[in-house]
PDB file of N, H, CA, C and O in Angstrom:
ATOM      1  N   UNK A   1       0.814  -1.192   0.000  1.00  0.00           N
ATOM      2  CA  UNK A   1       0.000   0.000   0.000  1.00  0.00           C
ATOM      3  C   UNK A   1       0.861   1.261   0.000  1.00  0.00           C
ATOM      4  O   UNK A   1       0.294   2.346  -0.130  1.00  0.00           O
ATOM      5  N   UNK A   2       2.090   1.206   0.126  1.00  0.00           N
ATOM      6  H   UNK A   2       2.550   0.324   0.232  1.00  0.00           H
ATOM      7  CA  UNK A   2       2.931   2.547   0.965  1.00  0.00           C
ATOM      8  C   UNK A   2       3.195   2.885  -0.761  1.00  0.00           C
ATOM      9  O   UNK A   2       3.026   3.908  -1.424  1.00  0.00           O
ATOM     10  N   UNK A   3       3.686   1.504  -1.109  1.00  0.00           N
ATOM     11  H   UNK A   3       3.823   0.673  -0.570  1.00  0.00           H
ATOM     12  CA  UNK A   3       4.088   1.807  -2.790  1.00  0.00           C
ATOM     13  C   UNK A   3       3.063   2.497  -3.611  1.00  0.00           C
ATOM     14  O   UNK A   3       3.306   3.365  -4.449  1.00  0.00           O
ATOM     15  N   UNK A   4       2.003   2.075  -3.323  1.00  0.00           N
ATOM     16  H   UNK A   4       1.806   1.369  -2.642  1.00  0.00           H
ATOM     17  CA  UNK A   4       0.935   3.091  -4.490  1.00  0.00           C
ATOM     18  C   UNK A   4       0.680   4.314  -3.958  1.00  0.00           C
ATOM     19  O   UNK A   4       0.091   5.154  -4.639  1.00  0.00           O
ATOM     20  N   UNK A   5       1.211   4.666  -2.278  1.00  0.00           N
ATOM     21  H   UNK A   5       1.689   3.984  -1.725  1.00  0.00           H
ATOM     22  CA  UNK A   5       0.441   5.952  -2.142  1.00  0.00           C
ATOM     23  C   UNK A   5       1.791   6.865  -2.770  1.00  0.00           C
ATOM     24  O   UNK A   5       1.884   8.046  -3.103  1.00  0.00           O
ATOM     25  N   UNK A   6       2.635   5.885  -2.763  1.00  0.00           N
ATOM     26  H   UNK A   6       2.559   4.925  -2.493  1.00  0.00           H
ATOM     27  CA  UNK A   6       4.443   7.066  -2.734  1.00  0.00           C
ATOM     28  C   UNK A   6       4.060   7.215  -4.422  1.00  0.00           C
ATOM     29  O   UNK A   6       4.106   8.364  -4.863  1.00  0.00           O
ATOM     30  N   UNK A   7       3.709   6.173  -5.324  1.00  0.00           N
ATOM     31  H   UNK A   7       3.673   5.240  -4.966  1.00  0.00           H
ATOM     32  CA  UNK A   7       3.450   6.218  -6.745  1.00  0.00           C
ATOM     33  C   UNK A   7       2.499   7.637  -7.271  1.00  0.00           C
ATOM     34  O   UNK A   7       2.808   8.546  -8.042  1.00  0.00           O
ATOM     35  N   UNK A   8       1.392   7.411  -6.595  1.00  0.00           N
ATOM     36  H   UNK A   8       1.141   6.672  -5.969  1.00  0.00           H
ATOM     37  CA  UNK A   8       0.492   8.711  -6.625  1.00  0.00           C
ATOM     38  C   UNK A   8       0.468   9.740  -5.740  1.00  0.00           C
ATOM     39  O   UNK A   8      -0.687  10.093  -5.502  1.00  0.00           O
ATOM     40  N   UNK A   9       1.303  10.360  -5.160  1.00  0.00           N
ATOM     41  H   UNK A   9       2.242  10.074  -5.353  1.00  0.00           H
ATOM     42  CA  UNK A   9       1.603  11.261  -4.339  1.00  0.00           C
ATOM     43  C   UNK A   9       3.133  11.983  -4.978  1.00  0.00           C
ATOM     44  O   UNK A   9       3.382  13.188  -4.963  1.00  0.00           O
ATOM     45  N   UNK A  10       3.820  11.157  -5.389  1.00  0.00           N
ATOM     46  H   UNK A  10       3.618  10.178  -5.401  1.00  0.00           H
ATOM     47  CA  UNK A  10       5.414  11.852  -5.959  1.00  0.00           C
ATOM     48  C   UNK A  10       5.178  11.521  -7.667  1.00  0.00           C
ATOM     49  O   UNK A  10       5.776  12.273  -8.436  1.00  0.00           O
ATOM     50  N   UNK A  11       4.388  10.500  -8.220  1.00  0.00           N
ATOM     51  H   UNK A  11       3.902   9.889  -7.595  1.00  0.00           H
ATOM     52  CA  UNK A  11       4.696  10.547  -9.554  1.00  0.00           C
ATOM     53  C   UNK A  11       3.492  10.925 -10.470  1.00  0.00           C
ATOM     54  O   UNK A  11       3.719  11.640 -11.446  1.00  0.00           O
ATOM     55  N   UNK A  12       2.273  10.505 -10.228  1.00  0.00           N
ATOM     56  H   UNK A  12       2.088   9.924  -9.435  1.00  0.00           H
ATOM     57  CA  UNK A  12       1.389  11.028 -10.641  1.00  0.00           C
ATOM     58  C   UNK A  12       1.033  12.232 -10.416  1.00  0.00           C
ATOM     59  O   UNK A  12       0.080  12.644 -11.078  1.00  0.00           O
ATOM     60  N   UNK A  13       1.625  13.084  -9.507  1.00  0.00           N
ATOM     61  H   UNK A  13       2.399  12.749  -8.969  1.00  0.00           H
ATOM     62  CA  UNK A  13       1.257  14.207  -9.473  1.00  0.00           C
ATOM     63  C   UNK A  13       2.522  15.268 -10.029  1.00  0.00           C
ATOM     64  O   UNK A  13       2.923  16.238  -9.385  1.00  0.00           O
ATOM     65  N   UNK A  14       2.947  14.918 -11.129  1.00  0.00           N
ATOM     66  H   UNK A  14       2.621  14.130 -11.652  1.00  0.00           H
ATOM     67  CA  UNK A  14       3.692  15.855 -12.252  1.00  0.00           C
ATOM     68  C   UNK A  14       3.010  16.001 -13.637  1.00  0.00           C
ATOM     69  O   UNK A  14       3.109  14.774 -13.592  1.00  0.00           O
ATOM     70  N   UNK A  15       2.708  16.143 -14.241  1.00  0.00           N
ATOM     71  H   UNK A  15       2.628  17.139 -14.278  1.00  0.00           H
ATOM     72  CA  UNK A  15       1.960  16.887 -15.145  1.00  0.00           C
ATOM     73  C   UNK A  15       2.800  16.281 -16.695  1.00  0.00           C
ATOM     74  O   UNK A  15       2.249  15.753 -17.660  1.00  0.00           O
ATOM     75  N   UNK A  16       3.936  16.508 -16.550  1.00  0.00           N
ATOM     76  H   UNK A  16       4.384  16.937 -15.766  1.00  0.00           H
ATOM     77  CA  UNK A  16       5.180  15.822 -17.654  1.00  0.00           C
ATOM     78  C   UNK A  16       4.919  14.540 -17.985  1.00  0.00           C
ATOM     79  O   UNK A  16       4.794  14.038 -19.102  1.00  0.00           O
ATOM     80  N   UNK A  17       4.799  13.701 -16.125  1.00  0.00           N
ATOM     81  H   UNK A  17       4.901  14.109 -15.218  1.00  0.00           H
ATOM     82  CA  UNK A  17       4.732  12.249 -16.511  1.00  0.00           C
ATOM     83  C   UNK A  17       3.503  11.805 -17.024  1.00  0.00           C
ATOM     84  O   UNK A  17       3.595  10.854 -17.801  1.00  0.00           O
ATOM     85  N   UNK A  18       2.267  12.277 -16.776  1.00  0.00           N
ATOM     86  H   UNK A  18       2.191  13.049 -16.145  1.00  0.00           H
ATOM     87  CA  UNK A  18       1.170  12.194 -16.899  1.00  0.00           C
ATOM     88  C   UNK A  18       1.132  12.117 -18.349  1.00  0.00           C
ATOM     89  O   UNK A  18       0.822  11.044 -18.866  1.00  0.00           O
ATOM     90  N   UNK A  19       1.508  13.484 -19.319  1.00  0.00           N
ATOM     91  H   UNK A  19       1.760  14.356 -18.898  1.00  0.00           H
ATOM     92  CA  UNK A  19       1.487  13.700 -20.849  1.00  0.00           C
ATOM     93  C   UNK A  19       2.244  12.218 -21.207  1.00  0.00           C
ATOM     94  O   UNK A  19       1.512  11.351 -21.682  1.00  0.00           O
ATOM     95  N   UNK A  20       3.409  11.955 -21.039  1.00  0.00           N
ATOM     96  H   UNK A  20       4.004  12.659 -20.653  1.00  0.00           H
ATOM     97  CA  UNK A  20       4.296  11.077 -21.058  1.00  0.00           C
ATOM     98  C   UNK A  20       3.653  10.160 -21.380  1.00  0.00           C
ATOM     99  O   UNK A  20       3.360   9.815 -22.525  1.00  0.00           O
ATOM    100  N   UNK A  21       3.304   9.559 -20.135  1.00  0.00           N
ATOM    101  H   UNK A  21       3.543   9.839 -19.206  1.00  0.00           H
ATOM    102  CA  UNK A  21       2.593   8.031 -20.031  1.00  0.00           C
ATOM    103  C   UNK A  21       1.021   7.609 -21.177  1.00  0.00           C
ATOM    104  O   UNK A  21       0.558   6.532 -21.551  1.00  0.00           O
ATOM    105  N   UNK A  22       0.647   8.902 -21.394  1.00  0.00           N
ATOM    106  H   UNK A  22       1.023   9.777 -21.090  1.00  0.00           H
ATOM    107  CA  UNK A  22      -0.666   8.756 -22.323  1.00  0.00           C
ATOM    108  C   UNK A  22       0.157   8.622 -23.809  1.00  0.00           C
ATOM    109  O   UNK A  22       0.170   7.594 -24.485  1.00  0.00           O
ATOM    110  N   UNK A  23       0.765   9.756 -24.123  1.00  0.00           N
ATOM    111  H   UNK A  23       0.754  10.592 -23.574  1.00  0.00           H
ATOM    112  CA  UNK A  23       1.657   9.226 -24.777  1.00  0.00           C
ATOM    113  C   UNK A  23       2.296   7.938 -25.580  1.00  0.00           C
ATOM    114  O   UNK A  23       2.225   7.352 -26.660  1.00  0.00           O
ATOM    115  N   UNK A  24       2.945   7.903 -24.352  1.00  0.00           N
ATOM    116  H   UNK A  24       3.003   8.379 -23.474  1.00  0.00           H
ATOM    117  CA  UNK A  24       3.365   5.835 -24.404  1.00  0.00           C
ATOM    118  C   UNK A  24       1.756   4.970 -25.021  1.00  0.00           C
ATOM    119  O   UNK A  24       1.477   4.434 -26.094  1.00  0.00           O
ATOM    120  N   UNK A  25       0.967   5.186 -23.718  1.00  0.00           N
ATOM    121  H   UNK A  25       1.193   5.621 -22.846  1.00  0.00           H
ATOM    122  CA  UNK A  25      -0.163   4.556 -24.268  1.00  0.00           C
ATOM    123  C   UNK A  25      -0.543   4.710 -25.799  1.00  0.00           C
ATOM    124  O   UNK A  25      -0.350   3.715 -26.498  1.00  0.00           O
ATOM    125  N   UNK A  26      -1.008   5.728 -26.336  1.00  0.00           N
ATOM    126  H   UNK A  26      -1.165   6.536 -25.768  1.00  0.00           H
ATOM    127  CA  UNK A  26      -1.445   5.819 -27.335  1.00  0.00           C
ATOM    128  C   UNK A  26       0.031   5.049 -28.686  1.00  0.00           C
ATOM    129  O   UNK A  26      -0.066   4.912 -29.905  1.00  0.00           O
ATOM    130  N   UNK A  27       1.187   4.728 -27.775  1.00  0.00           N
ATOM    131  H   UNK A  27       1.265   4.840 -26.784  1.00  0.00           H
ATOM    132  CA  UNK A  27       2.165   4.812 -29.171  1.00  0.00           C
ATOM    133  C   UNK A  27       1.709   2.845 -29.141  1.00  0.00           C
ATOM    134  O   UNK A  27       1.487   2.257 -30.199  1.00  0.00           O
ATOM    135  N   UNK A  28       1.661   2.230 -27.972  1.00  0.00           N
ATOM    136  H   UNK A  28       1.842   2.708 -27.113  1.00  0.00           H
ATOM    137  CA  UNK A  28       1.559   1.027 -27.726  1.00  0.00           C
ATOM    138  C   UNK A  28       0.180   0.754 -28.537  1.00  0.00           C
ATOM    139  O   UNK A  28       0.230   0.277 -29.671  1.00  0.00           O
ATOM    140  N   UNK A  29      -0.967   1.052 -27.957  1.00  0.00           N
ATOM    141  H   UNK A  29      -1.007   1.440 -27.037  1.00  0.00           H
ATOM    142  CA  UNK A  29      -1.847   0.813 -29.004  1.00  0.00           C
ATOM    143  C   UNK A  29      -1.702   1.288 -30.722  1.00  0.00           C
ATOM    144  O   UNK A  29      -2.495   0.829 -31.544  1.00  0.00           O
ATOM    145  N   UNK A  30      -0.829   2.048 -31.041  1.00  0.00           N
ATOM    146  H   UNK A  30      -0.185   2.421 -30.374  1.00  0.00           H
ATOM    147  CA  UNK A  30      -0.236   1.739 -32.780  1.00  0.00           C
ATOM    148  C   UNK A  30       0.161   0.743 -33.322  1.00  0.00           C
ATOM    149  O   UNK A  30       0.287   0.479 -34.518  1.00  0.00           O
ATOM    150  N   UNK A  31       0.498  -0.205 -31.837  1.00  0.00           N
ATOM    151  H   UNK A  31       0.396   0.009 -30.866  1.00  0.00           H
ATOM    152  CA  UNK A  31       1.460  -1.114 -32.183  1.00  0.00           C
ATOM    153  C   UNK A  31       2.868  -0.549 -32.988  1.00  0.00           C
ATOM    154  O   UNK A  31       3.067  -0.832 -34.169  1.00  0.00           O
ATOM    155  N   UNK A  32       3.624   0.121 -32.345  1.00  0.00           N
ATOM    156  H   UNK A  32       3.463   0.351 -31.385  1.00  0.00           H
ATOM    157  CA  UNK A  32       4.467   0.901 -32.440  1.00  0.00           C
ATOM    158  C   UNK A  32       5.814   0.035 -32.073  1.00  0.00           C
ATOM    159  O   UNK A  32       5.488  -0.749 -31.182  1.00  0.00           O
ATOM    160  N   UNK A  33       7.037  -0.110 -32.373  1.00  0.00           N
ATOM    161  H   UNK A  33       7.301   0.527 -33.097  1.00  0.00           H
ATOM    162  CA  UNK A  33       8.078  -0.799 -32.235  1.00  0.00           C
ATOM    163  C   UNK A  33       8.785  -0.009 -30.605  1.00  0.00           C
ATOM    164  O   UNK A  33       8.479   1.049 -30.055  1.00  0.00           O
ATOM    165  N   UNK A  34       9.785  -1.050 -30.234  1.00  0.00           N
ATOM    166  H   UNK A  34      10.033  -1.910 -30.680  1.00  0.00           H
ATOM    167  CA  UNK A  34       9.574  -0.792 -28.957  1.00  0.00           C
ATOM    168  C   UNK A  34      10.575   0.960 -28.492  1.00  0.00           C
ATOM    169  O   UNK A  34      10.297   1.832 -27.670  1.00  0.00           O
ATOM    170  N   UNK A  35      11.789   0.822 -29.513  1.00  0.00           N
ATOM    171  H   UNK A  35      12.015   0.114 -30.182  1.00  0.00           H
ATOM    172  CA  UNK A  35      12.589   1.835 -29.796  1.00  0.00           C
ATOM    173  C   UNK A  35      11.445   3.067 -30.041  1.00  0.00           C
ATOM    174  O   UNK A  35      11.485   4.092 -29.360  1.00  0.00           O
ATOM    175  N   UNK A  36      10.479   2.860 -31.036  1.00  0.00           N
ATOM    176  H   UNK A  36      10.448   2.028 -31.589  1.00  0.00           H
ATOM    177  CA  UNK A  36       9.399   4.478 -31.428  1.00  0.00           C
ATOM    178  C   UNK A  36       8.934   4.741 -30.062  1.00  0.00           C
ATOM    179  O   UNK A  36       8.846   5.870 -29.579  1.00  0.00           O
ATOM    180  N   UNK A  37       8.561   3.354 -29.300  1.00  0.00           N
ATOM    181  H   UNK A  37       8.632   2.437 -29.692  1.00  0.00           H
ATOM    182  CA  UNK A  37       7.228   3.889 -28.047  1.00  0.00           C
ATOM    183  C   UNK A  37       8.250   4.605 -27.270  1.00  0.00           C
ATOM    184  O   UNK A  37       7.809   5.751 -27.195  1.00  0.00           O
ATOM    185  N   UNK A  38       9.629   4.544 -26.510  1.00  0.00           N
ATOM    186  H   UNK A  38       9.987   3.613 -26.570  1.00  0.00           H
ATOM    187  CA  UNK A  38      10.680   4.830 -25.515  1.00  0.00           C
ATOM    188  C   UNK A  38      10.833   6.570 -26.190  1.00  0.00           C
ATOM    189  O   UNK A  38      10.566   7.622 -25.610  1.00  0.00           O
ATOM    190  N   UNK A  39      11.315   6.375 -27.491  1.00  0.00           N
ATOM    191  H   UNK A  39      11.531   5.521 -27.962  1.00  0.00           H
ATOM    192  CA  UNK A  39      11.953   7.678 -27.906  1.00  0.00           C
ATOM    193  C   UNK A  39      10.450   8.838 -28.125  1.00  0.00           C
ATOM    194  O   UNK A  39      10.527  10.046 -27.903  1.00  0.00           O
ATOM    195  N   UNK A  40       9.450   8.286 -28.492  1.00  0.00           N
ATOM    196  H   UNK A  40       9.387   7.305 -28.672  1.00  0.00           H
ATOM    197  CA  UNK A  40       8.588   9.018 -28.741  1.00  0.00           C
ATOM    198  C   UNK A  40       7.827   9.815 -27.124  1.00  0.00           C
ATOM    199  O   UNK A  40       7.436  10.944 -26.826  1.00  0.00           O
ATOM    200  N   UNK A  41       7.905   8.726 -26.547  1.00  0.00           N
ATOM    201  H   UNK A  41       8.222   7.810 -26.789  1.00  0.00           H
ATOM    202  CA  UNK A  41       7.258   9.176 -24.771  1.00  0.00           C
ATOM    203  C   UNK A  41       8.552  10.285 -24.287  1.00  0.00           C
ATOM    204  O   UNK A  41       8.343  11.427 -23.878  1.00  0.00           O
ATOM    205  N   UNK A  42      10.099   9.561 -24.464  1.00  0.00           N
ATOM    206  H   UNK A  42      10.269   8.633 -24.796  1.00  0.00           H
ATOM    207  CA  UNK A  42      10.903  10.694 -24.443  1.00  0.00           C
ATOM    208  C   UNK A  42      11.045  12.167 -24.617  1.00  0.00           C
ATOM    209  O   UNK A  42      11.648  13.000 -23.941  1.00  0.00           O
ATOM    210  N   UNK A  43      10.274  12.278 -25.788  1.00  0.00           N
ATOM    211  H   UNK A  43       9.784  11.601 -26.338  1.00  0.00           H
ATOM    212  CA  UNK A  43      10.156  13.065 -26.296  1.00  0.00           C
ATOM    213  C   UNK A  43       9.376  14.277 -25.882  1.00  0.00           C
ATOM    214  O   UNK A  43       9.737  15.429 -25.643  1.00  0.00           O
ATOM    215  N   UNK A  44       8.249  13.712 -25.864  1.00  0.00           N
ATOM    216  H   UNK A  44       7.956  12.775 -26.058  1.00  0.00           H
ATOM    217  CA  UNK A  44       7.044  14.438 -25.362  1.00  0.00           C
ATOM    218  C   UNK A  44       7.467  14.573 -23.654  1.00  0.00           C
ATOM    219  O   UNK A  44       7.297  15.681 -23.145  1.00  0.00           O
ATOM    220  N   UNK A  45       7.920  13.640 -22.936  1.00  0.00           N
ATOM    221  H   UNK A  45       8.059  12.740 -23.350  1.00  0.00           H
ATOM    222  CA  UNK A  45       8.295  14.461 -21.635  1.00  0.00           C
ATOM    223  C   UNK A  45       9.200  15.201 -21.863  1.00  0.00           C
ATOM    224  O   UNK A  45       8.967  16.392 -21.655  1.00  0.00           O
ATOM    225  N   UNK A  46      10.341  14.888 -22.284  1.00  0.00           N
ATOM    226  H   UNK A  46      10.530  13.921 -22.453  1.00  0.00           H
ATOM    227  CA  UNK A  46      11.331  16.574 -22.210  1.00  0.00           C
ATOM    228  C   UNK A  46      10.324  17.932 -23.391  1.00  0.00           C
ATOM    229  O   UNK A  46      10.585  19.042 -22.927  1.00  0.00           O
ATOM    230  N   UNK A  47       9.717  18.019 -24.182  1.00  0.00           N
ATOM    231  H   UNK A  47       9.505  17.117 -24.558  1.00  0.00           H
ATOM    232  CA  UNK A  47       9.164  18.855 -24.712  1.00  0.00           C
ATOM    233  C   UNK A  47       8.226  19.133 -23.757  1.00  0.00           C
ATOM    234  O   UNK A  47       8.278  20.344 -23.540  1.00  0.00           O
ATOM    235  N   UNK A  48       7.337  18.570 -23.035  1.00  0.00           N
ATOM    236  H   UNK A  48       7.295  17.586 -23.211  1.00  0.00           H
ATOM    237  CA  UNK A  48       6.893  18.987 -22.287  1.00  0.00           C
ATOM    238  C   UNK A  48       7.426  20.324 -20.969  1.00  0.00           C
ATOM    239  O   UNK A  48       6.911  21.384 -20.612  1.00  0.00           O
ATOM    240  N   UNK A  49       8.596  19.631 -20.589  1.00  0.00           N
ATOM    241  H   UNK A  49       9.014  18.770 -20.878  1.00  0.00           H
ATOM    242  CA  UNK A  49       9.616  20.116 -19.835  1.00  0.00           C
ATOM    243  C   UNK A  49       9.680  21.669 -19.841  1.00  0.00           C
ATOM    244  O   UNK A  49       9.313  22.575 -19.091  1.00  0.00           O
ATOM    245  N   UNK A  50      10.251  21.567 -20.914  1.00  0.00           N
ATOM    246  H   UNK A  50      10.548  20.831 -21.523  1.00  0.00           H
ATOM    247  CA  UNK A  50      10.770  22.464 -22.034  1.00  0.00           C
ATOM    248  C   UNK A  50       9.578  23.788 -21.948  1.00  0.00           C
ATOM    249  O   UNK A  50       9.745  24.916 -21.484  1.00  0.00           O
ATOM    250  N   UNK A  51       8.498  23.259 -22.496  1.00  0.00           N
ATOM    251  H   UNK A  51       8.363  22.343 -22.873  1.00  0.00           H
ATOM    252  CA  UNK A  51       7.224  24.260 -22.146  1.00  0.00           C
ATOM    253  C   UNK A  51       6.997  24.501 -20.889  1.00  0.00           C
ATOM    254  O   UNK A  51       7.123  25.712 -20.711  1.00  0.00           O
ATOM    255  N   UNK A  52       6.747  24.000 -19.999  1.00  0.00           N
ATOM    256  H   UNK A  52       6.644  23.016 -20.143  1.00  0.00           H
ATOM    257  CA  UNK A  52       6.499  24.316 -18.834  1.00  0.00           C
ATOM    258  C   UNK A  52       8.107  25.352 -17.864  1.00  0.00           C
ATOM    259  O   UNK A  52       8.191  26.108 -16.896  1.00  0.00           O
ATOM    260  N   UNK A  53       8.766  24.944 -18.556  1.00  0.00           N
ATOM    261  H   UNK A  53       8.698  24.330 -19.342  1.00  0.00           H
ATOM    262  CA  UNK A  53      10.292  26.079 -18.146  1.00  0.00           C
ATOM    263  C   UNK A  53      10.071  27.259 -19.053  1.00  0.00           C
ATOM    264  O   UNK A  53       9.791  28.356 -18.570  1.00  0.00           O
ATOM    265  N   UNK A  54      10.119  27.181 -19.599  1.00  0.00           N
ATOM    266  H   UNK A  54      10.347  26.290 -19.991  1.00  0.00           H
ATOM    267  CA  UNK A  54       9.771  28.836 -21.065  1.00  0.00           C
ATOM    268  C   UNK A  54       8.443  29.440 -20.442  1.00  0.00           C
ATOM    269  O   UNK A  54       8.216  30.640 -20.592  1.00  0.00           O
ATOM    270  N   UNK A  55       7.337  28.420 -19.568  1.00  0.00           N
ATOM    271  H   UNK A  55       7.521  27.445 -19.446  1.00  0.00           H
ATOM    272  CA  UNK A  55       6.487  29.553 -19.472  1.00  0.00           C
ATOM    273  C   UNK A  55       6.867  30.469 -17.767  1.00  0.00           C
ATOM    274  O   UNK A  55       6.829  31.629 -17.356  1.00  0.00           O
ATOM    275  N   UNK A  56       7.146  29.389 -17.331  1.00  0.00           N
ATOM    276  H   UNK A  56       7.177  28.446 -17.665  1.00  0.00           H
ATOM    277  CA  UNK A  56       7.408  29.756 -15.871  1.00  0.00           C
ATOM    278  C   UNK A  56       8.472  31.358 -16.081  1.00  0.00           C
ATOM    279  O   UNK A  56       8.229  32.390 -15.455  1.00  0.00           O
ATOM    280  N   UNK A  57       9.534  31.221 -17.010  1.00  0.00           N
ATOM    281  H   UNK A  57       9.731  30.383 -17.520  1.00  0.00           H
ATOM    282  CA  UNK A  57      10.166  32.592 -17.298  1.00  0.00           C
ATOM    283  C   UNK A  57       9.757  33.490 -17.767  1.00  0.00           C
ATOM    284  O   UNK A  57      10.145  34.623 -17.483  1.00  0.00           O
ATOM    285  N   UNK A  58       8.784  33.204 -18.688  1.00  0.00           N
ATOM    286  H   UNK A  58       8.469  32.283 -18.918  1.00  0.00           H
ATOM    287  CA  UNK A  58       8.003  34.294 -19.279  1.00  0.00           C
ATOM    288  C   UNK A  58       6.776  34.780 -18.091  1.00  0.00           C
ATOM    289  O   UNK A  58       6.280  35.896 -18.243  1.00  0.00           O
ATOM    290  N   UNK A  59       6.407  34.092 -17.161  1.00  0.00           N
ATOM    291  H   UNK A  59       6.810  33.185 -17.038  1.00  0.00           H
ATOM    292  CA  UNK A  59       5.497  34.719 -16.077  1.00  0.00           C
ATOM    293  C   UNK A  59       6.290  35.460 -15.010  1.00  0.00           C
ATOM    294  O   UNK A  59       6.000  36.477 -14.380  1.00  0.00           O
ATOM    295  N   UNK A  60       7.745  34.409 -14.961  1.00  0.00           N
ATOM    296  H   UNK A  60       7.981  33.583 -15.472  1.00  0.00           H
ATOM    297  CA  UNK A  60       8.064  35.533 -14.290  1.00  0.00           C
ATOM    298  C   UNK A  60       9.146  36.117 -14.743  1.00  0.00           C
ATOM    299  O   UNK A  60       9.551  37.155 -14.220  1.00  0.00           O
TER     300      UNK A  60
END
């Protein structure tokens, strides 16, 4: 139980991993090779990243 609360308390509650993981999902249901699903979820979390740092500077 300690494991799912530490899972949804530290990892589900980032916003990156969240995009990420749907992500993944949607590349797995393409049936997507295993190299596309890794680099593609990659992707989208650091781009994610990426946006969420550019806006935080531009607010403040």
């Amino acid at each position: 139980m300690q494991i799912i609360n530490f899972i949804i308390q530290n990892i589900l509650t980032q916003a990156a991993i969240i995009v990420a993981l749907i992500a993944m999902l949607g590349l797995i249901l393409q049936k997507k090779t295993p190299g596309q699903i890794i680099s593609g979820s990659f992707k989208t979390l650091l781009g994610f990243q990426v946006l969420t740092a550019g806006s935080a500077i531009i607010v403040g």
